[in-house]
PyMOL commands that place a pseudoatom at each C-alpha (Angstrom):
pseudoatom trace, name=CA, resn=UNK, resi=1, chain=A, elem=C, hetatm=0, pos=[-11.708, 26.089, -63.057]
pseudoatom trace, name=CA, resn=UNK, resi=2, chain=A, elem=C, hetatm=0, pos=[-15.160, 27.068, -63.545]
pseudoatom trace, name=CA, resn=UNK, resi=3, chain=A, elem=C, hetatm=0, pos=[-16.547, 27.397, -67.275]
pseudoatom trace, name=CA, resn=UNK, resi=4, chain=A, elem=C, hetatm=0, pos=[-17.249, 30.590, -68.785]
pseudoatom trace, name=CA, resn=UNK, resi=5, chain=A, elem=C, hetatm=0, pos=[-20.616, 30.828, -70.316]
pseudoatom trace, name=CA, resn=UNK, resi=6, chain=A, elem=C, hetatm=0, pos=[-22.051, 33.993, -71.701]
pseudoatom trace, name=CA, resn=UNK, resi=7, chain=A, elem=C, hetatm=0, pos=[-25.847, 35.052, -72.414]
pseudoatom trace, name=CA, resn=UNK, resi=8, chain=A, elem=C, hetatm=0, pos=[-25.947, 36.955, -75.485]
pseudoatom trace, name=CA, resn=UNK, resi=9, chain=A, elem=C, hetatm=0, pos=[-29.415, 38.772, -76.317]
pseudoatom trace, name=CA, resn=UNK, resi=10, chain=A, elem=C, hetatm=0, pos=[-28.540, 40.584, -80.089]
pseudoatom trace, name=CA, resn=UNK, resi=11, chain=A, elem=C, hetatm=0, pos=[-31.728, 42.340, -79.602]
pseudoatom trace, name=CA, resn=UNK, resi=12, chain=A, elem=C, hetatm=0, pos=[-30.617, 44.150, -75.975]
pseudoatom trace, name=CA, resn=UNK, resi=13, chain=A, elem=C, hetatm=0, pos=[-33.485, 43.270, -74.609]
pseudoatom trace, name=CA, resn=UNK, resi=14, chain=A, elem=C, hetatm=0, pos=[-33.143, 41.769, -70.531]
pseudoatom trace, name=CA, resn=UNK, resi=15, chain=A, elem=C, hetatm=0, pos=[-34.034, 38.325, -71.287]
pseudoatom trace, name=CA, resn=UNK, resi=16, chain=A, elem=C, hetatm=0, pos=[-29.924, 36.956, -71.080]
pseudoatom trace, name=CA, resn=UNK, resi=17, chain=A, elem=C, hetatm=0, pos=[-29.826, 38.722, -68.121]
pseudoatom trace, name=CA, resn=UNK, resi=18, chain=A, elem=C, hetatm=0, pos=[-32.742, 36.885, -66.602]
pseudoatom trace, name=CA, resn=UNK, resi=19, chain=A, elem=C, hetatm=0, pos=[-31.821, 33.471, -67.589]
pseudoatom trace, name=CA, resn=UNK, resi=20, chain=A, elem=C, hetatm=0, pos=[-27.801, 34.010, -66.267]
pseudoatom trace, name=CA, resn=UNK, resi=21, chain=A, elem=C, hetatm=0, pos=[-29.297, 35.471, -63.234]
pseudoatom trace, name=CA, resn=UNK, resi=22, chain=A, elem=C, hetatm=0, pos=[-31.683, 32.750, -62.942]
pseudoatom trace, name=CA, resn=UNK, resi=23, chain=A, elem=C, hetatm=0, pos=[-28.603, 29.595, -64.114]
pseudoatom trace, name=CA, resn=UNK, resi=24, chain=A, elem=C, hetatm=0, pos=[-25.882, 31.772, -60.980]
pseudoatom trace, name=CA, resn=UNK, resi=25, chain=A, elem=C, hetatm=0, pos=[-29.107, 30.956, -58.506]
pseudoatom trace, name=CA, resn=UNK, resi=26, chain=A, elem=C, hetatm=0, pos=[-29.197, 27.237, -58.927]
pseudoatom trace, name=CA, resn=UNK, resi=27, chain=A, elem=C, hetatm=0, pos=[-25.733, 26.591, -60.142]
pseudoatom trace, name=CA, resn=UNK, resi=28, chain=A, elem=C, hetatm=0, pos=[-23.804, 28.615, -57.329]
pseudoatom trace, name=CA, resn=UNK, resi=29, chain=A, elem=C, hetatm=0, pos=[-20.004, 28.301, -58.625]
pseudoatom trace, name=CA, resn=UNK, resi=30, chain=A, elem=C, hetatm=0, pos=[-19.907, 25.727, -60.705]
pseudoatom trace, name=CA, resn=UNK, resi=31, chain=A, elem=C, hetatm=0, pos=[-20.242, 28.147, -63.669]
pseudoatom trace, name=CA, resn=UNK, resi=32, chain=A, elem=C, hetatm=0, pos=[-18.519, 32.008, -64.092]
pseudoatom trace, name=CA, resn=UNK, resi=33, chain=A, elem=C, hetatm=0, pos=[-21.666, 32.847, -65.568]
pseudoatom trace, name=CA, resn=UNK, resi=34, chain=A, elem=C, hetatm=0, pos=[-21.494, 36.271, -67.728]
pseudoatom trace, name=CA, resn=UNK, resi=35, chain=A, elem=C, hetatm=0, pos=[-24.057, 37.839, -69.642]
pseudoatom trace, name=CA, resn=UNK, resi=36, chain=A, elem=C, hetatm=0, pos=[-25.094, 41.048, -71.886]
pseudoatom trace, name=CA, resn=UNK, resi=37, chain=A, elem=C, hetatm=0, pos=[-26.210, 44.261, -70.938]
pseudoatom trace, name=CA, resn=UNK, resi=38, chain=A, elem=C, hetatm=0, pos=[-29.809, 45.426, -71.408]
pseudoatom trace, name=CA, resn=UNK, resi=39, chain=A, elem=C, hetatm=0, pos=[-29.843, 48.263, -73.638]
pseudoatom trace, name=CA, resn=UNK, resi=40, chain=A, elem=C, hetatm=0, pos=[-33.096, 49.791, -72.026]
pseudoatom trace, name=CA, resn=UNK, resi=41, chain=A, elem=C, hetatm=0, pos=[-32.908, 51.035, -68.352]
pseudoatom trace, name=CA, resn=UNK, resi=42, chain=A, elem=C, hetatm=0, pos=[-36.716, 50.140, -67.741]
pseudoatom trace, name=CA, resn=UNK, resi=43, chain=A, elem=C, hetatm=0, pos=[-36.165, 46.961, -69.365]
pseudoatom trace, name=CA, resn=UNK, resi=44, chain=A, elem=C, hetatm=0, pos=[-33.106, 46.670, -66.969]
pseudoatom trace, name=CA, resn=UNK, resi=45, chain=A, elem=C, hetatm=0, pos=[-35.694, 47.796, -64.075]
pseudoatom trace, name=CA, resn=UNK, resi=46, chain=A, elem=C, hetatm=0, pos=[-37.932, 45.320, -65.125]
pseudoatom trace, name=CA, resn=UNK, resi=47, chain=A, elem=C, hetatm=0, pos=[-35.958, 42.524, -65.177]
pseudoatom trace, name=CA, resn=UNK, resi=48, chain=A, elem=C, hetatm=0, pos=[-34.484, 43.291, -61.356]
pseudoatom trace, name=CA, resn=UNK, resi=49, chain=A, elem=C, hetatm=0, pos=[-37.990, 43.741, -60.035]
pseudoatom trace, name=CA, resn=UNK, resi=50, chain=A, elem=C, hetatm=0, pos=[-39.131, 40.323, -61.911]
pseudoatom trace, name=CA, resn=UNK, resi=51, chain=A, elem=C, hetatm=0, pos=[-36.074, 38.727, -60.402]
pseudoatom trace, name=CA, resn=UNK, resi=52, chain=A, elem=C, hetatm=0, pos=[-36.740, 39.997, -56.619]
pseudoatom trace, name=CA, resn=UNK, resi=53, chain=A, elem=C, hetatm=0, pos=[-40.251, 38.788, -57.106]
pseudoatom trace, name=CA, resn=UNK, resi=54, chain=A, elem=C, hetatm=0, pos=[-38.840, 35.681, -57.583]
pseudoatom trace, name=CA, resn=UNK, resi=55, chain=A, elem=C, hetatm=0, pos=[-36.269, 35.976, -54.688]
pseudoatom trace, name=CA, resn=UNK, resi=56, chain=A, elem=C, hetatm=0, pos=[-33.446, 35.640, -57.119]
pseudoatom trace, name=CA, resn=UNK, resi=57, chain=A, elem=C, hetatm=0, pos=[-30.341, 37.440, -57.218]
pseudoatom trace, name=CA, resn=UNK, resi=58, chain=A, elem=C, hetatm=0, pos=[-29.320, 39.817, -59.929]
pseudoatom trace, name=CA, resn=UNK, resi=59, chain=A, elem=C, hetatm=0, pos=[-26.212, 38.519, -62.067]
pseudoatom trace, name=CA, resn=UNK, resi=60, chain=A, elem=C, hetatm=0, pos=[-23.380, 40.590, -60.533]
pseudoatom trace, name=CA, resn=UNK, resi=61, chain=A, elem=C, hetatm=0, pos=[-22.949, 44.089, -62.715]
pseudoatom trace, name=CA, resn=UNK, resi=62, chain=A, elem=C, hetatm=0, pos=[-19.258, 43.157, -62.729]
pseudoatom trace, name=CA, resn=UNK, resi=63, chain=A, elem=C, hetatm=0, pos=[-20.395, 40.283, -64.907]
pseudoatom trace, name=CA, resn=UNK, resi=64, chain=A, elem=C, hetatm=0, pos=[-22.873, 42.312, -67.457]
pseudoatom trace, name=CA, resn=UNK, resi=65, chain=A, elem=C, hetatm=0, pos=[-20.575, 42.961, -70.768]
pseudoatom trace, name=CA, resn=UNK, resi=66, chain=A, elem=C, hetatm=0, pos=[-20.716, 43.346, -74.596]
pseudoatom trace, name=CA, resn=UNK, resi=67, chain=A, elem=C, hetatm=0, pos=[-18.894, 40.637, -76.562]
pseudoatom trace, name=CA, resn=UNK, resi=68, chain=A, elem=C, hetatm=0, pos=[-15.553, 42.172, -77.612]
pseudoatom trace, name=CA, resn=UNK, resi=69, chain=A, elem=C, hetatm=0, pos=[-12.309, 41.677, -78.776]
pseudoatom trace, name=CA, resn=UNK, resi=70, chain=A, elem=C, hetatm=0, pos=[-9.943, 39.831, -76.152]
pseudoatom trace, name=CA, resn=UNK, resi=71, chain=A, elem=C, hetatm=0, pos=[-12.643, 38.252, -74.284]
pseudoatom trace, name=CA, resn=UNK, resi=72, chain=A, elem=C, hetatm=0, pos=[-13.073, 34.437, -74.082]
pseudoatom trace, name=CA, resn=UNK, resi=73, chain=A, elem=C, hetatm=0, pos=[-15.988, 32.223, -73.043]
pseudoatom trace, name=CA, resn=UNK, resi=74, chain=A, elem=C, hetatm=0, pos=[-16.059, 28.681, -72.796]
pseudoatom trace, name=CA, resn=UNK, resi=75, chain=A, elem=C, hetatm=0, pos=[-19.895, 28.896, -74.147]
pseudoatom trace, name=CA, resn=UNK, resi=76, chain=A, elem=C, hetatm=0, pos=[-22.029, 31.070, -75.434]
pseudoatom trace, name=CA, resn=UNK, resi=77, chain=A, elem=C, hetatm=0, pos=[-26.311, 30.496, -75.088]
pseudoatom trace, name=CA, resn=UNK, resi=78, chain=A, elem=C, hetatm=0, pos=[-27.677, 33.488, -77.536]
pseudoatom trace, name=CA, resn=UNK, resi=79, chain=A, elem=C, hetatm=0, pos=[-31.575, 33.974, -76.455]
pseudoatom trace, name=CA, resn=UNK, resi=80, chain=A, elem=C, hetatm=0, pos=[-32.363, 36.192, -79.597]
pseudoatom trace, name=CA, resn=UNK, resi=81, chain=A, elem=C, hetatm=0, pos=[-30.131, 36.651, -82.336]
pseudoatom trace, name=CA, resn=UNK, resi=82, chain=A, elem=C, hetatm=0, pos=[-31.654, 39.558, -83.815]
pseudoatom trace, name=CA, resn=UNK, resi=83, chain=A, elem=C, hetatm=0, pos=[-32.835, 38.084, -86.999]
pseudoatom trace, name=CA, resn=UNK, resi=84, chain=A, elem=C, hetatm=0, pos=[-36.531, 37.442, -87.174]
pseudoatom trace, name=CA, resn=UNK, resi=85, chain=A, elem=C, hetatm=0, pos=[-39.097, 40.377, -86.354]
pseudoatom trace, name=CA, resn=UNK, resi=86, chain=A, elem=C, hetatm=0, pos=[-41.256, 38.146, -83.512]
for i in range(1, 86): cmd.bond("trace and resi %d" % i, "trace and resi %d" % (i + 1))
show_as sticks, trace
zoom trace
């Protein structure tokens, strides 16, 4: 079975969702690769226009969550944490 990893940005912002979207493009299966939502929707536009620049996929929205109760990861990579103001 594949490991879980999750991309938590505190902050909302689209970066997790760039770097899962950019790990599921070179790793293919060998990870269930989740990540948080942005918070923004033109951040969210953003980061799917950046990403088709690219040619990259965007992470499956089946696979965009908030951390809660009942939900397991094997990892978790947090890109901002919320706590400094840069």
């Amino acid at each position: 079975m594949a490991s879980r990893l999750l991309f938590l940005c505190a902050r909302g912002s689209g970066c997790a969702l760039v770097a899962a979207s950019l790990l599921q493009s070179t790793a293919g299966n060998r990870f269930d690769i989740w990540s948080s939502l942005a918070h923004d929707t033109q951040e969210y536009a953003l980061v799917e226009r950046l990403l088709q620049e690219q040619d990259v996929a965007l992470l499956a929205s089946d696979h965009l969550t908030q951390p809660t109760f009942g939900l397991r990861w094997d990892d978790g990579i947090i890109l901002c944490s919320g706590l400094t103001t840069t």
